[in-house]
N, C-alpha and C positions, 0 to 999 in steps of 0.2 A: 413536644411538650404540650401544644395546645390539643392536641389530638387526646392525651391524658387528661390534663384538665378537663376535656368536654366531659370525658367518660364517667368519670369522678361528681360530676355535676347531674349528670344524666342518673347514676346509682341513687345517689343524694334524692334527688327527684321521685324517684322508686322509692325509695324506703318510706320518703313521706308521705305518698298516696298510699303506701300497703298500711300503714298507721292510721292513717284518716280513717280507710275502709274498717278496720279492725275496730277503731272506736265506734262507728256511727252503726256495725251489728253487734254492739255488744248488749246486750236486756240490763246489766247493773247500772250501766251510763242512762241509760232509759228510765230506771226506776230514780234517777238520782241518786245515786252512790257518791260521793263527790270527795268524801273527808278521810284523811289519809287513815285512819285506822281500816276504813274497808276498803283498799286497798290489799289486803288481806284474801278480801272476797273474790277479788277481781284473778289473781292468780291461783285462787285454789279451784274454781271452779267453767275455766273458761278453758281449758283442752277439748280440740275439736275430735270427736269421733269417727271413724269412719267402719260402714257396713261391711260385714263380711258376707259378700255375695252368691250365692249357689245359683249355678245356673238351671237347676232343675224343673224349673217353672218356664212356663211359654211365655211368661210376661217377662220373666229377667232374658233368658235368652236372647229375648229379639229388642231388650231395652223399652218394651209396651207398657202403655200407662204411665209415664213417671210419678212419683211421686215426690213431690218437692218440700223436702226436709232436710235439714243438719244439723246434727247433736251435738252436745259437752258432751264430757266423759267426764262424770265427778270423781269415781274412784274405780278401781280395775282395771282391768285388761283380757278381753277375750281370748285365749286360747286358738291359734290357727285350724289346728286341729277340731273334727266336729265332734261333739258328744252327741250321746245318744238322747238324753232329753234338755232341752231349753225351758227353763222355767220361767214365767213373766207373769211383775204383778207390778201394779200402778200405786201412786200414794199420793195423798196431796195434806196439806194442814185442816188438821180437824179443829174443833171448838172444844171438844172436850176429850185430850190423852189421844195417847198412842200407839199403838198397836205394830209397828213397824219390825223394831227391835225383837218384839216376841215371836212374831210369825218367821222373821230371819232365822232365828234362834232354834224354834222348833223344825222346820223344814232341815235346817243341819243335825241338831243333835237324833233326829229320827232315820237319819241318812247311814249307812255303815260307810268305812271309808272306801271301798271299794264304789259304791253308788254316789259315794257326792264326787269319784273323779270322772262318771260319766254324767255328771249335770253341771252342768251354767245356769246359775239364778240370776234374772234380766230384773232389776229394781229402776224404773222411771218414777223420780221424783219431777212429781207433775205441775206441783205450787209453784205461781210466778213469785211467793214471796222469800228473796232472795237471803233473807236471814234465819229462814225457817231452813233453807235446802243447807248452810254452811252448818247449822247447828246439828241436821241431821248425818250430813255427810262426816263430818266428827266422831258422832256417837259409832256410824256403822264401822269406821275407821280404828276406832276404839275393840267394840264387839267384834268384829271380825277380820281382824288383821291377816291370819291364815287363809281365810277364805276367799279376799281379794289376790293374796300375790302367788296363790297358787291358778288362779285365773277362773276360780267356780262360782265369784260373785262379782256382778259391771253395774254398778250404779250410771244411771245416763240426765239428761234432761235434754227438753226440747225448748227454745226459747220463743217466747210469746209473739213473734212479729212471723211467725210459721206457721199460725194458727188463723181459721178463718172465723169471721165473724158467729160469736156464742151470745151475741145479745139481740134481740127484736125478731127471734125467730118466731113462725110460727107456732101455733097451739096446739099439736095433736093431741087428741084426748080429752080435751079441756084443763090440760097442764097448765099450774101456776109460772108466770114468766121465770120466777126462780129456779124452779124443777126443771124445763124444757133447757135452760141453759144448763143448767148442772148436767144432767142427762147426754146433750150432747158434746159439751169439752169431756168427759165422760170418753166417747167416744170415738174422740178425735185421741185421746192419748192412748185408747186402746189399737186406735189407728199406727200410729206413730210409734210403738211397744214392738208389738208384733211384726213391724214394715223391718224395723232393726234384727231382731230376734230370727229372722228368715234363713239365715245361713248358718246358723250358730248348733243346732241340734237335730237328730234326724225328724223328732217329734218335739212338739211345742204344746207345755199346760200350760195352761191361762188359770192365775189365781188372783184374789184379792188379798189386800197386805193385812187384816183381821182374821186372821184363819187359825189354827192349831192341823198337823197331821200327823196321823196315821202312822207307827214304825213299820219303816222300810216301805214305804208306798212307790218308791222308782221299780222296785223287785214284782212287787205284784203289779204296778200299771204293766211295764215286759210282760208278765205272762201274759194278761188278758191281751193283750196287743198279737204276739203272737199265736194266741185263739183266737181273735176276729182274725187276723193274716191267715189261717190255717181255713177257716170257711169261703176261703173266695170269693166274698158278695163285696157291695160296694159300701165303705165308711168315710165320713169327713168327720163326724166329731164321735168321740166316747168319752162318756160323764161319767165322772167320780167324785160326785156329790152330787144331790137335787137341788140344791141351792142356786140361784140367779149364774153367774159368769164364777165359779167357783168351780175349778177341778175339771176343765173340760180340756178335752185332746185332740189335736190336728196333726195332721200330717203337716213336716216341716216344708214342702212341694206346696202346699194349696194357704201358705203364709201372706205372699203378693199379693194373689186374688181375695183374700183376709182383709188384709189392711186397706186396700183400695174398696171395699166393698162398706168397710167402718168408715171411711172418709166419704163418698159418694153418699150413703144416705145418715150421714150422723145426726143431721137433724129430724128426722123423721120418727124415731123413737129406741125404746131402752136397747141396750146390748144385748140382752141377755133375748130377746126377741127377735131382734137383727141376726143373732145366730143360728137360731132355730129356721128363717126363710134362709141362711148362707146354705146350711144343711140341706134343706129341700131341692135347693138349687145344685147341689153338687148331687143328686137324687137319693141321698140316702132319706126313706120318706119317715122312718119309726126316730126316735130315740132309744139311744143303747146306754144303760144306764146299768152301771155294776152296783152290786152290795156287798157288802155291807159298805160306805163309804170312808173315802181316805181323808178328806178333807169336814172338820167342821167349823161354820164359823163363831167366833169368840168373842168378836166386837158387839159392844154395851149401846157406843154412841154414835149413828150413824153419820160417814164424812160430808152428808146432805146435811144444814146446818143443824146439824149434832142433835139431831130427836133420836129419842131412845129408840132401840132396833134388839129384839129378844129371840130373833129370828134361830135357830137352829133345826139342824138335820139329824131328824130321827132314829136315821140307818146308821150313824157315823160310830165307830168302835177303835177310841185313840189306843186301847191296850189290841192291837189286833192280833197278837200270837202269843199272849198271856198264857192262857191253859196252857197246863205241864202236859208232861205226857200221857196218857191214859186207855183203861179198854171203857167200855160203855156196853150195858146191859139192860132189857127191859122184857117184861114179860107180857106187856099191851098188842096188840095183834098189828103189826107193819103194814101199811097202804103203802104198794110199790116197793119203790125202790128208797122209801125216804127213812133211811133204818134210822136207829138210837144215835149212832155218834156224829151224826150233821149236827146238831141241836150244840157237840161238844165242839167241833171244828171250825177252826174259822172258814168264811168265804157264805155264801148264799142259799146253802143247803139247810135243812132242818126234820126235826121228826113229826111221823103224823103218822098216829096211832085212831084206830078205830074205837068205837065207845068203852072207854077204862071205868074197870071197877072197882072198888074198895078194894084198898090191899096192893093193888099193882103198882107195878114200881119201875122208876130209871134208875141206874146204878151207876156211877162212874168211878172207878176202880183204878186209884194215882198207880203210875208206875214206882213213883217212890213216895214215903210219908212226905207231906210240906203242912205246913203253918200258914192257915187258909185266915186274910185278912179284909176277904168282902167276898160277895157271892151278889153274882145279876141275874137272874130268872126269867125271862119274859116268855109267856106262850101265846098263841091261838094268831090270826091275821086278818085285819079289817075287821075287827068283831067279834069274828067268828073264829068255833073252834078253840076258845079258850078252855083252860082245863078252870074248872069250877071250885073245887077242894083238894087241896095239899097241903104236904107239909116237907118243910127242907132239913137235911139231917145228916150231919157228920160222924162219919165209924172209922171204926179201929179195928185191927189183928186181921188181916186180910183170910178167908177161908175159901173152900172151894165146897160149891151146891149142887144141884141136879145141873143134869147136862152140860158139865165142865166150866158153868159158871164160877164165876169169880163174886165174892160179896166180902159184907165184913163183919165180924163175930158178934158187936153192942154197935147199938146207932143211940146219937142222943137228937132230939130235936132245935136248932136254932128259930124257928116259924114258920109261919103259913102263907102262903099266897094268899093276896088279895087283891082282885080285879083280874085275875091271871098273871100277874108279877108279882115278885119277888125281890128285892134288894136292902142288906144287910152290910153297912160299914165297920171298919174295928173288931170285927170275930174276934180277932185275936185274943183281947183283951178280957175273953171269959173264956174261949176256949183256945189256950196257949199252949196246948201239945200238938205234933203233929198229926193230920187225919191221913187216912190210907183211903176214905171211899167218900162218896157225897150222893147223897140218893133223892129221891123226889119219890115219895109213898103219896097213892091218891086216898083220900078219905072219904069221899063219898062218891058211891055209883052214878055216872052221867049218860044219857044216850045220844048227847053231842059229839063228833068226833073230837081230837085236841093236837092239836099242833105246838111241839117245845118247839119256839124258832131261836131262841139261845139261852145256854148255861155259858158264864164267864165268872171266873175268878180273879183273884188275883192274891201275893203269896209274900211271906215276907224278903224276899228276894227281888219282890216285881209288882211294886205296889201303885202303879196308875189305877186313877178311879175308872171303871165301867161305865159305859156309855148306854143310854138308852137306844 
């Protein structure tokens, strides 16, 4: 009997030092939580997470480096199973709105369902402020109830006693004390993102939570991926956007050395720089930078105390497989191999015609009549090579011309290019019959060459605006 009793006394014992423990790391006890309504807080948001490990790396392998962290898990659950891409993007309380909810939003509804069951979107709610994370983790619980319990969205946090000192850092740059601390917690969670996100997919993008993209950008990141894999040189990163720390891709392998690399020098300066020396260091010495891009960003107010940011990416094209189907004709004299229907295709190609004269023409020739509700034009590149005089114009009754061209019977004019672009919203609305062709007639003789680097429409079926 006293032999039980001790035992009973001894558990007692236990139980009240694992409670002690559990209080004294909890951040809402920290922040003073105290009053039973949050309470609330305390149970919704204190599930401990645990890393799903790949041992691919020579730093997990051999257990090198530790990195000393332990996450909540606010909402989700990863998948045992790896997908093919891990997505990760940071968030913290802004001063002005929030972009969270849209960028979640868009990154799924651009997804087919086949492509969001090979991704996992990694969301680290970064803010230590504990009533901003409850309200947000709500909303996403709300917005994306499917996309948590099928296991392709993991909200996380890191809590603030895992953090190293972000105040009384050095100046590089002649950074305001403000900026160099923002900069570096910055890069402590981009730390901390990525260290989690390591085993989770074979490849890992890194985004920011104010973005819009791209339909079906997992589809086309795969191709290019397996065209760099197909050249056998060396890559660590490929950008799919110009933008700062937006749309950039690593190998799921070179993740460890990532996050230990963000943590070792976080105070020393921005991310988006830190990644550019990680690059170098993994010897890839260029950047590989696709176009047109899949990522642009959307945010008004930036999450640095909320000064305006009008920052976008000029390559970026959210309607990216808009154009219907079509043939493409021109009668301009072809340099190489850079024919007429790059100009209509998506991806990075375009036309470049040698000096056009009065009269000549591109012609794009719908495989079926549609109801054309904008038209984006832009030619020439860096300056140069813009075409000078044009005019943009929609036909009817499709005919066949010299050399088994295709054209069409009456054109009428919608306008002119000006500066080398072109862009017209609402066609429709004066011209609401279907067109069978869309042509680009030059009007005056140039002895510059001219480069179409894109024709985009869009259809009353498929109505995203065109992107510059």
């Amino acid at each position: 009997m006293r032999r039980h009793s001790r035992k009973k006394n001894v558990l007692a014992v236990l139980l009240l030092i694992g409670g002690l423990y559990f209080i004294s790391h909890s951040d809402f006890l920290i922040a003073g939580l105290t009053r039973s309504h949050q309470s609330v807080h305390l149970n919704e948001l204190s599930w401990q997470a645990e890393r799903l490990v790949s041992k691919e790396s020579w730093v997990e392998q051999g257990d090198y480096l530790p990195l000393n962290v332990s996450y909540q898990l606010l909402a989700g659950a990863p998948s045992t199973q790896q997908r093919y891409l891990s997505v990760g993007l940071s968030s913290v309380k802004r001063k002005k709105g929030s972009y969270l909810i849209p960028t979640l939003q868009s990154l799924f509804s651009q997804s087919s369902p086949e492509e969001s069951s090979s991704m996992v979107v990694i969301v680290l709610l970064a803010d230590f402020d504990v009533t901003w994370r409850v309200t947000t983790v709500r909303e996403i619980k709300t917005a994306f109830a499917s996309q948590l319990e099928q296991g392709h969205l993991v909200v996380l946090h890191v809590p603030q006693y895992w953090y190293p000192p972000v105040t009384g850092l050095k100046r590089n740059y002649n950074d305001a004390p403000e900026r160099v601390s923002f900069r570096s917690k910055q890069n402590l969670d981009y730390s901390f993102l990525i260290h989690y996100s390591a085993g989770l997919g074979q490849y890992y993008l890194q985004l920011e939570d104010d973005i819009s993209s791209a339909k079906n950008f997992l589809t086309t990141i795969k191709k290019h991926v397996e065209e760099q894999e197909a050249k056998k040189t060396t890559w660590a990163m490929l950008e799919f956007s110009a933008l700062g720390y937006i749309g950039k891709l690593y190998k799921s392998v070179h993740l460890p050395l990532l996050a230990r690399f963000l943590f070792l020098f976080y105070q020393e300066m921005p991310c988006d720089w830190l990644m550019s020396h990680f690059r170098v260091l993994l010897t890839q010495k260029e950047p590989i930078l696709f176009k047109p891009s899949l990522f642009q960003h959307m945010g008004t107010f930036s999450s640095f105390q909320g000064t305006y940011n009008k920052l976008k990416d000029k390559d970026f094209e959210e309607g990216f497989y808009t154009n219907p189907a079509a043939e493409v004709y021109s009668d301009m004299s072809t340099y190489q191999k850079h024919f007429p229907k790059l100009a209509w295709d998506a991806g990075e190609g375009f036309f470049w015609g040698r000096s056009p004269e009065e009269r000549n023409y591109l012609t794009v020739v719908f495989t079926d009549p549609t109801v054309i509700t904008s038209i984006f034009v832009e030619t020439g590149s860096g300056g140069k090579d813009l075409l000078q005089a044009a005019q943009v114009e929609i036909g009817h009754d499709i005919v066949t011309i010299e050399k088994g061209e295709k054209s069409c019977k009456e054109f009428q004019s919608v306008g002119t290019l000006e500066n080398g672009k072109f862009e017209m919203q609402e066609i429709d609305k004066n011209y609401s019959s279907a067109s069978s062709c869309l042509r680009i007639q030059v009007t005056a003789t140039q002895k510059d060459w001219v480069i179409i680097k894109k024709i985009r429409i869009t259809t009353k079926l498929n109505t995203p605006t065109p992107q510059a």
